[in-house]
TORPA-877215 format. One line per field, with one value per residue (C-alpha): residue number from 1; x, y, z negated. Coordinates in Angstrom, 1 decimal, always signed. Layout:
! residues N
n: c(NUM|...) $
x: c(X|...) $
y: c(Y|...) $
z: c(Z|...) $
***
This chain:
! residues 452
n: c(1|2|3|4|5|6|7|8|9|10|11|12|13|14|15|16|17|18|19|20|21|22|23|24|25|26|27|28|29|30|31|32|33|34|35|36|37|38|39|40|41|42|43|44|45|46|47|48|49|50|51|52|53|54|55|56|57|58|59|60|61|62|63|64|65|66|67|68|69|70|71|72|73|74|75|76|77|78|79|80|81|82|83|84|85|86|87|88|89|90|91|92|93|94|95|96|97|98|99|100|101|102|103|104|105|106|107|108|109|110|111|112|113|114|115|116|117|118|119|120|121|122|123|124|125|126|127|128|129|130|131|132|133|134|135|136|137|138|139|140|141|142|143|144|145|146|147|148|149|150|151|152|153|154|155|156|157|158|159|160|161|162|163|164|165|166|167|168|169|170|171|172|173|174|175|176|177|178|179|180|181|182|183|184|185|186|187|188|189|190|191|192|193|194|195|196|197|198|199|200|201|202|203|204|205|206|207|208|209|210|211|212|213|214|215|216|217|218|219|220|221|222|223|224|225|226|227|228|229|230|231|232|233|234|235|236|237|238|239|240|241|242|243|244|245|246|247|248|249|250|251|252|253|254|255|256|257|258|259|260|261|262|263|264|265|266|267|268|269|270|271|272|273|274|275|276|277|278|279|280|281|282|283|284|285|286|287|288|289|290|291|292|293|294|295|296|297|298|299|300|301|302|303|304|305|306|307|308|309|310|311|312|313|314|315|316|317|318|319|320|321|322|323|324|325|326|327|328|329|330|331|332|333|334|335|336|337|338|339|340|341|342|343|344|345|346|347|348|349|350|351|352|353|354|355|356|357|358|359|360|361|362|363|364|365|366|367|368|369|370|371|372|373|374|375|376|377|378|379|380|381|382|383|384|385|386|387|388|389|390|391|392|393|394|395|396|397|398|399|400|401|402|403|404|405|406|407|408|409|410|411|412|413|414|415|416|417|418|419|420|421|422|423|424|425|426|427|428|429|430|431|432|433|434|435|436|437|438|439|440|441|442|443|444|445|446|447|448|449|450|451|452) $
x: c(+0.0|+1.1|+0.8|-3.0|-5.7|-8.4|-10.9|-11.7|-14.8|-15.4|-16.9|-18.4|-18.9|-15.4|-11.7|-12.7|-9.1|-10.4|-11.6|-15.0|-15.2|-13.9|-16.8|-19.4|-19.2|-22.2|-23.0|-25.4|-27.1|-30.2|-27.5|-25.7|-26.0|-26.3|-25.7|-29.5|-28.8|-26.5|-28.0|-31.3|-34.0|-34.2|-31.1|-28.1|-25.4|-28.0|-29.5|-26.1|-25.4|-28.5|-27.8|-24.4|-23.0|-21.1|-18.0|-15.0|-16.0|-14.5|-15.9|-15.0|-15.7|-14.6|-13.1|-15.5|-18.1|-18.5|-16.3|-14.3|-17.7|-19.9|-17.0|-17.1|-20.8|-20.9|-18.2|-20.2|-23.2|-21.5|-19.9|-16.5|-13.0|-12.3|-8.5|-7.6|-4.5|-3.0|-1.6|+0.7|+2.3|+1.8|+4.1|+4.0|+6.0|+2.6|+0.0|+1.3|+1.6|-2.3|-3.3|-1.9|-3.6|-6.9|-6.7|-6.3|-9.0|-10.9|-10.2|-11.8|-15.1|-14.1|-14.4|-12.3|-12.8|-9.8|-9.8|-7.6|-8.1|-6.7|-6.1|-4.7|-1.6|-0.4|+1.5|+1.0|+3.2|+0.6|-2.4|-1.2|-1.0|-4.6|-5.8|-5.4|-6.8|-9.6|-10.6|-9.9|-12.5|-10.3|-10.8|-13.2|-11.6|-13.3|-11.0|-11.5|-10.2|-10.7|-9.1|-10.8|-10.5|-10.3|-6.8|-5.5|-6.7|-5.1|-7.9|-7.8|-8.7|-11.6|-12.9|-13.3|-15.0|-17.9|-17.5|-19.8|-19.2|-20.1|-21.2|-20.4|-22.7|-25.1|-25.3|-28.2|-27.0|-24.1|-26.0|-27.8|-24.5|-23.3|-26.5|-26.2|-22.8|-23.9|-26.6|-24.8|-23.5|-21.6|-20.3|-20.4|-20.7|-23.7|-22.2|-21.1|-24.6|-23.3|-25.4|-25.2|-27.6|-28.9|-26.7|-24.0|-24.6|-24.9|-21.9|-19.4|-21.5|-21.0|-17.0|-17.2|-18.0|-19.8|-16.9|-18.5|-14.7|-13.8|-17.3|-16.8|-13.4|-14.3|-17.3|-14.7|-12.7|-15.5|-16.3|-13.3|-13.1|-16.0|-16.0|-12.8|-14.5|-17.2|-15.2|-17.2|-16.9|-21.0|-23.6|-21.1|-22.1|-20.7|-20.4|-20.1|-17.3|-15.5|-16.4|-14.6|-11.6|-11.8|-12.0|-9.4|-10.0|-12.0|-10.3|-11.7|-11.9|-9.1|-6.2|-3.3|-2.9|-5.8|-9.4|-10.7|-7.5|-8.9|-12.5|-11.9|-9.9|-12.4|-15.2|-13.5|-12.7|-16.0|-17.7|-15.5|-16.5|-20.0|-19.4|-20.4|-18.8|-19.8|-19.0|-15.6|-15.6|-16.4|-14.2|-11.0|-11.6|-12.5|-8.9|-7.1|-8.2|-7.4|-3.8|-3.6|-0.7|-1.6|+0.8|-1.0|-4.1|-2.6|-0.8|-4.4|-6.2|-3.7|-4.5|-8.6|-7.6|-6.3|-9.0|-11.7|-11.3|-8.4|-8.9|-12.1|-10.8|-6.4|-6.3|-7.7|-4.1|-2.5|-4.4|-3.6|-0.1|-0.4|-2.3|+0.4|+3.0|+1.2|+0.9|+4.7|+5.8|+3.7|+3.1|-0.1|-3.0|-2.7|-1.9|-5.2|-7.4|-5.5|-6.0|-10.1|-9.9|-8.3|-10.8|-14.1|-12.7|-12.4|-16.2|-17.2|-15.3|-17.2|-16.3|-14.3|-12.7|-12.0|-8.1|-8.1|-10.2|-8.5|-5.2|-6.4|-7.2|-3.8|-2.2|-5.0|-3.9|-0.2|-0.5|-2.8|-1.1|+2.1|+4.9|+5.3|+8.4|+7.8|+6.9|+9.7|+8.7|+8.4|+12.0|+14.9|+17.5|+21.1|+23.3|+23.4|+22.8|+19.9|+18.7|+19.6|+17.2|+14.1|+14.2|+12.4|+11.2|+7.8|+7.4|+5.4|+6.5|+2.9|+4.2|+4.9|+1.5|-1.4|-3.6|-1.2|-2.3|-0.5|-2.4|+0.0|-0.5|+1.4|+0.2|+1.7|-0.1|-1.6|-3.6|-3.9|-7.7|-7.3|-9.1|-8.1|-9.6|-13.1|-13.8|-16.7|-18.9|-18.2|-15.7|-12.5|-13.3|-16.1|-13.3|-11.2|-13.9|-14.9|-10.8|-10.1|-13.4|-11.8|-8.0|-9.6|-11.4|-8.5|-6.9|-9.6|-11.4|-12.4|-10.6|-13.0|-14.0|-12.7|-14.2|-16.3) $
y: c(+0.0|+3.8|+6.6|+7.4|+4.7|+4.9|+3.4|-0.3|-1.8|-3.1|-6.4|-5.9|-9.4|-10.3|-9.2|-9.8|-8.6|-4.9|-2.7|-3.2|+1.0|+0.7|-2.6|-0.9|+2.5|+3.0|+2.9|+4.9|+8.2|+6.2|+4.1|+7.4|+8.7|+12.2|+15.6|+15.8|+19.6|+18.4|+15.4|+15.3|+15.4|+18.6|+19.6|+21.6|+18.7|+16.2|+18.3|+19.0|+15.0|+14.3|+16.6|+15.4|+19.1|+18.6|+20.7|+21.3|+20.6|+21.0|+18.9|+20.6|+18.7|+16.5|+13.3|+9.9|+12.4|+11.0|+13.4|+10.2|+8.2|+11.0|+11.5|+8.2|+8.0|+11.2|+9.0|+6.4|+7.7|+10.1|+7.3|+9.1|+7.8|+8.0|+8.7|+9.3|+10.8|+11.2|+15.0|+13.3|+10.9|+12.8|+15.0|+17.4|+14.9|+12.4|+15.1|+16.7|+12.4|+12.0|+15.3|+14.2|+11.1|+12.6|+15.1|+12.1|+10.3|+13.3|+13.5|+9.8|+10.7|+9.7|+11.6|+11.9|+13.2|+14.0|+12.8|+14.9|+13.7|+16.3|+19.0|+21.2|+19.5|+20.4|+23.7|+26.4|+24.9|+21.6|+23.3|+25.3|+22.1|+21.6|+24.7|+24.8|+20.8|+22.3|+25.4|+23.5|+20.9|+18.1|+17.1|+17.1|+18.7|+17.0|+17.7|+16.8|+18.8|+19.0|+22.8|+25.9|+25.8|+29.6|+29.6|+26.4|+26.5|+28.8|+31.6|+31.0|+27.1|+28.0|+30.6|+27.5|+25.2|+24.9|+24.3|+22.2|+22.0|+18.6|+18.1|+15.7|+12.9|+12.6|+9.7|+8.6|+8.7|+6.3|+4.3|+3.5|+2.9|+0.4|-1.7|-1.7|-3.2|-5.7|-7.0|-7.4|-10.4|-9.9|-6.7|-6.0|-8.5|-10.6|-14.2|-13.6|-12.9|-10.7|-9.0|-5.4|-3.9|+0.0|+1.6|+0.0|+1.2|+4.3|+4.5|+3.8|+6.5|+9.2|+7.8|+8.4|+11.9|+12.2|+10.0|+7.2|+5.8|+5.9|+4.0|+1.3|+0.8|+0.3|-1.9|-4.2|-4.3|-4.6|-7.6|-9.4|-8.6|-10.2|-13.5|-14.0|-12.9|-15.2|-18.5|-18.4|-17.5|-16.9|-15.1|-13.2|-10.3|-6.7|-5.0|-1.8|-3.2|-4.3|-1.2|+0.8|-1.8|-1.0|+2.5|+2.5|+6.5|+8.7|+10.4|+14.0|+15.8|+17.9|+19.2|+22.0|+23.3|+23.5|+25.2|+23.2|+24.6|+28.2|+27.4|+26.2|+28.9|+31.1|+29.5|+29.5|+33.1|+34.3|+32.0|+34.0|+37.2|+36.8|+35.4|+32.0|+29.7|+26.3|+26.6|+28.4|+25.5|+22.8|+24.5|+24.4|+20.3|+19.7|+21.6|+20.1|+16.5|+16.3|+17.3|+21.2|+22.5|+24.0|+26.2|+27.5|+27.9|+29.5|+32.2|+32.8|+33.1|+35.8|+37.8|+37.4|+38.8|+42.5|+42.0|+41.5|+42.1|+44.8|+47.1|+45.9|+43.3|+43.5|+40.8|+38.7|+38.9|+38.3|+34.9|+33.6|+34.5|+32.1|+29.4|+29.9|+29.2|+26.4|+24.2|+25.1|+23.9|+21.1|+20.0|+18.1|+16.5|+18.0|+21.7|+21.7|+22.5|+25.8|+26.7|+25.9|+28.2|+31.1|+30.5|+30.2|+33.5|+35.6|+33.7|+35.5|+38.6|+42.4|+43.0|+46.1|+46.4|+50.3|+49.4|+47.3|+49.8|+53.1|+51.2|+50.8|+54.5|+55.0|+53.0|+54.5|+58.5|+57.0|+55.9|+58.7|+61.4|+63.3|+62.0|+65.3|+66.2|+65.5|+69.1|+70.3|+70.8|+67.2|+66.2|+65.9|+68.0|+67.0|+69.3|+72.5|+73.0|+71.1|+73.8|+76.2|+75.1|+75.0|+71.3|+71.5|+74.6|+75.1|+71.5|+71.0|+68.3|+67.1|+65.8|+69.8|+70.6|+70.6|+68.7|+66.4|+67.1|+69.7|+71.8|+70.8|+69.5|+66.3|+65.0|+66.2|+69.5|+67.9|+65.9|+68.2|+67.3|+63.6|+60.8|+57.9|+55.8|+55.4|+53.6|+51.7|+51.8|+47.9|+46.9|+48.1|+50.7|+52.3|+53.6|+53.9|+56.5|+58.5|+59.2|+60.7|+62.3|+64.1|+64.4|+66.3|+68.5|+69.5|+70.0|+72.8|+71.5|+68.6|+67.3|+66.9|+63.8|+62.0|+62.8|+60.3) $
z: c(+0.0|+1.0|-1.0|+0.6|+2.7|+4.1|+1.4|+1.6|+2.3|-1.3|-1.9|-5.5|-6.4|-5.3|-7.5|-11.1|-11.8|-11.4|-14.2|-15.0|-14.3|-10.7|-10.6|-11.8|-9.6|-7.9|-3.9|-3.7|-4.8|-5.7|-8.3|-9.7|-12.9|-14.0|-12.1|-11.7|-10.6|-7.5|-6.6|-7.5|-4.3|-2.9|-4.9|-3.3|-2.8|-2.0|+0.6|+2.5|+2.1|+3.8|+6.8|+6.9|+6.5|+3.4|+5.1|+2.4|-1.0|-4.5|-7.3|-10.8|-13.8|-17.1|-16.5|-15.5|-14.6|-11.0|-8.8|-7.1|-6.8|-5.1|-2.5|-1.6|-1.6|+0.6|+3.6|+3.0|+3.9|+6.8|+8.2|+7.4|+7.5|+4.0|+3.3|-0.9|-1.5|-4.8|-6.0|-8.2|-6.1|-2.0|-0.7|+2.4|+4.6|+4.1|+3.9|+7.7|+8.9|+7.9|+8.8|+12.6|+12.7|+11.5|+14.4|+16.7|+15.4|+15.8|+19.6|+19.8|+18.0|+14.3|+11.1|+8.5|+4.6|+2.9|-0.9|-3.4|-6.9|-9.7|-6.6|-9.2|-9.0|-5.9|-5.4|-3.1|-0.3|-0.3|-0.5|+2.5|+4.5|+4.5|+5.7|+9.8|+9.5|+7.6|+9.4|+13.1|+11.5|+11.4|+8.2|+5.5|+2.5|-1.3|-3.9|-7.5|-10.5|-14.3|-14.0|-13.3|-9.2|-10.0|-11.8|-10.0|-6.1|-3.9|-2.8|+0.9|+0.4|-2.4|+0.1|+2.7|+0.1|-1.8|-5.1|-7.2|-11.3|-12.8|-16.7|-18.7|-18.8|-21.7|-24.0|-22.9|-19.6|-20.8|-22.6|-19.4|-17.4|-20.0|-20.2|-16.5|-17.0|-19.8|-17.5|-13.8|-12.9|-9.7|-10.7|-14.7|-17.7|-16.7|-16.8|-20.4|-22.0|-24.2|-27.0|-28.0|-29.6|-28.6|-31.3|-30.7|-27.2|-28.5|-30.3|-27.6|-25.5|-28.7|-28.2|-24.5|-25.2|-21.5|-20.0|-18.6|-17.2|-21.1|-22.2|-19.4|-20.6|-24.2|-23.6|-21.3|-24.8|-27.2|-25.2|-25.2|-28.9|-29.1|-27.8|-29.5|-32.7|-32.2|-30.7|-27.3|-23.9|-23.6|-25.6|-28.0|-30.0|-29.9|-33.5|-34.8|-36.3|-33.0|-31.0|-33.6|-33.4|-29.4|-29.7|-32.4|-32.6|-30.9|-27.9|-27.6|-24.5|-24.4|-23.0|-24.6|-21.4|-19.5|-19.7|-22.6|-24.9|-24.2|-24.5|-27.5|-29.4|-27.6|-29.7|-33.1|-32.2|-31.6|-34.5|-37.1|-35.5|-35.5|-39.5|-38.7|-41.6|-39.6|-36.8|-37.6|-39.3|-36.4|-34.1|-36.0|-36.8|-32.8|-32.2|-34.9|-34.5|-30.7|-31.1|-31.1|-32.5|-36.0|-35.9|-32.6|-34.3|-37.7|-35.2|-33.5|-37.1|-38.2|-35.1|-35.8|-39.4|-37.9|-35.2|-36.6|-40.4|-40.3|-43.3|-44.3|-46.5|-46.0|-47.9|-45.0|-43.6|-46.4|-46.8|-43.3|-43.4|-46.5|-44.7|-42.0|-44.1|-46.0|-42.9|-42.1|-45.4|-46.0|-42.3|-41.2|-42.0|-45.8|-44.1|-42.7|-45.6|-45.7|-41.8|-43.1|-46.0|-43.7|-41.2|-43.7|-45.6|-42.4|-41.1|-44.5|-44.7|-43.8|-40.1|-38.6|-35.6|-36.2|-36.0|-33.0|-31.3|-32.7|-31.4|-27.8|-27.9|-28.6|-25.6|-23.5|-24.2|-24.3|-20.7|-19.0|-20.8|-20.1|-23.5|-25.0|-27.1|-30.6|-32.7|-34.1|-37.4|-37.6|-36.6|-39.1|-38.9|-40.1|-38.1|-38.1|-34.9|-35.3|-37.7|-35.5|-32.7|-35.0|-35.9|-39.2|-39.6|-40.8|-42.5|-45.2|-48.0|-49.1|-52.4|-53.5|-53.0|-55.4|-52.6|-51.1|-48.4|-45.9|-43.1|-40.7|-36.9|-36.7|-33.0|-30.0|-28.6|-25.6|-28.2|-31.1|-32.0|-30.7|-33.9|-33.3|-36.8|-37.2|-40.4|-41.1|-44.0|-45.0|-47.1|-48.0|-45.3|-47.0|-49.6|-46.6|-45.1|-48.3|-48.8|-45.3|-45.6|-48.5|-46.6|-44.1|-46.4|-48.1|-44.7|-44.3|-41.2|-40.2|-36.6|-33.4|-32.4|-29.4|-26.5|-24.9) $
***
């Protein structure tokens, strides 16, 4: 076998060597599972099937949602050449050979789709290679990817596609796909008669979190388990018991460098800034238990404490420089009770974004604005030259004043009556607010707000 083939025909009764997954894929749209908003009748992708004007397509989606089934379903039913290639494995040297004998077959009446399974791994350069083949019509483009095609697919080839986004099947969905399995003889489990009852069914499909690949992979285990659990080759039971011994621990859907790693810090993110204790909560044990780096996550937390906290409660930064240091010192699994108790005291902490927000202002009027020299009664002045130039004169030392508090101008003139800090009334900021409200009064006027 090359690197890429055109797809067997498949004799589903025959190899019992393959995985009961690659058995069990369906034929047919009537046989598929799931993605009711593609495939459904009258739906979008079912529609463009049906008329056989699929053109380019890009499948987007979680893993064993179907993305490698429906593109062979779709040459199937078009009566398409069906070529898979492999982005991990194919280089340009194979992808220019095939794209050359797909032309040629084009010349004689024959048409070919193009399989790219995790697309996102080619580069630039490869992706290139596809585009005259695609826009002369030589091939039919269907690439699947678990990545944003946004981020990973080069513009010019998304712009020639349609893209459709797959969801992850749900467990009742699964549960389906494995009784399927447990009951087909030429192609699943049949001859063994197994027994399994509906939650035990249901707990591999809560493992499989939407995967079906991953639930068809444990039930082959579980099976195996048990008949040797039971002594015999027929009419074995599966267990709760020896599902959990196939599934040894739960595999969560997730990956530290793709989408998923940023949709998930997103949601802890946003769960502690709408003051959300639970899911805060949720979100930090999804991250942790699938492998995120808790260091990562402490570095993240510390940055939602001047965020979203700032000087509402300082001593929200305070605590997650603590938890940060706690999992540093004491390492994981016992360092993640203090990454919880960071996360459940900022969920719970008032809210203030005044310091993030006057901060922006500041790198907003520090790039549109001309850098004026700083005033020179601000500057030191250790020469006497310095002196002689004005540096210093007509500073006020607060500390010799009965106020504290100098009339003095210390922004450059070009933003004189620029106020930056807006303090809320929550929290530590309320005192925050009441104290500059009395600063400024002792000033003897009150600065202008910020234009709009």
């Amino acid at each position: 076998m090359g690197l890429f083939q055109a797809a067997p025909g498949r004799d589903d009764t025959a190899d019992r060597t393959r995985p009961l997954a690659d058995r069990m894929r369906p034929r047919t749209l009537d046989e598929f599972v799931g993605q009711e908003h593609l495939v459904a009748a009258g739906k979008p992708l079912r529609t463009q099937i049906e008329r056989d004007d699929t053109g380019s397509l890009i499948f987007w989606g979680p893993p064993g949602t179907g993305k490698t089934t429906l593109a062979q379903i779709i040459a199937h039913m078009t009566k398409a050449t069906f070529i898979e290639f492999s982005a991990v494995l194919t280089g340009i040297k194979e992808i220019k050979q095939v794209m050359a004998d797909a032309e040629r077959a084009r010349q004689y009446g024959t048409r070919t789709i193009v399989f790219i399974d995790e697309i996102h791994r080619f580069n630039k350069a490869q992706q290139d290679a596809f585009l005259p083949h695609v826009e002369k019509g030589n091939i039919r483009l269907i690439g699947a990817t678990t990545e944003n095609p946004s981020f990973e697919i080069i513009s010019a080839l998304l712009s020639r596609s349609r893209v459709y986004v797959l969801k992850p099947l749900a467990e009742e969905q699964v549960v389906l796909l494995l009784k399927r399995a447990i009951e087909d003889e030429p192609r699943g489990l049949g001859s063994l008669n197994l027994q399994a009852s509906d939650e035990v069914l249901g707990r591999i499909a809560a493992y499989s979190n939407g995967d079906a690949r991953s639930a068809y992979n444990v039930l082959e285990v579980a099976a195996t388990l048990a008949r040797e659990h039971d002594h015999k080759e027929v009419g074995a039971e599966i267990t709760t018991e020896i599902v959990q011994d196939a599934v040894q621990k739960r595999v969560l859907l997730y990956d530290k460098g793709g989408e998923e790693h940023y949709n998930l810090i997103s949601a802890l993110h946003k769960s502690v800034r709408n003051s959300d204790p639970d899911a805060s909560l949720y979100w930090l044990g999804r991250m942790l238990e699938a492998g995120e780096d808790p260091l990562y996550i402490a570095r993240r937390v510390v940055r939602m404490a001047v965020e979203d906290i700032g000087l509402a409660d300082p001593n929200a930064l305070a605590l997650c420089m603590a938890a940060r240091d706690a999992v540093d010192f004491i390492g994981m699994p016992e360092g993640n009770l203090a990454l919880a108790q960071a996360v459940v005291y900022l969920a719970v902490a008032p809210k203030s974004n005044a310091l993030y927000t006057a901060y922006s202002a500041v790198l907003e009027d520090v790039e549109r604005t001309a850098a004026e020299s700083v005033p020179l009664h601000l500057r030191n002045a250790p020469t006497g030259l310095m002196k002689g130039l004005g540096y210093g004169q007509g500073y006020q030392y607060a500390h010799d004043l009965d106020v504290k508090v100098a009339d003095m101008q210390c922004l450059p003139d070009n933003l004189r009556d620029r106020t930056y800090y807006h303090p809320t009334s929550d929290g530590i900021e309320k005192r925050i607010r009441e104290r500059l409200q009395d600063v400024r009064s002792k000033r003897g006027s009150v600065p202008k707000e910020r234009p709009k």
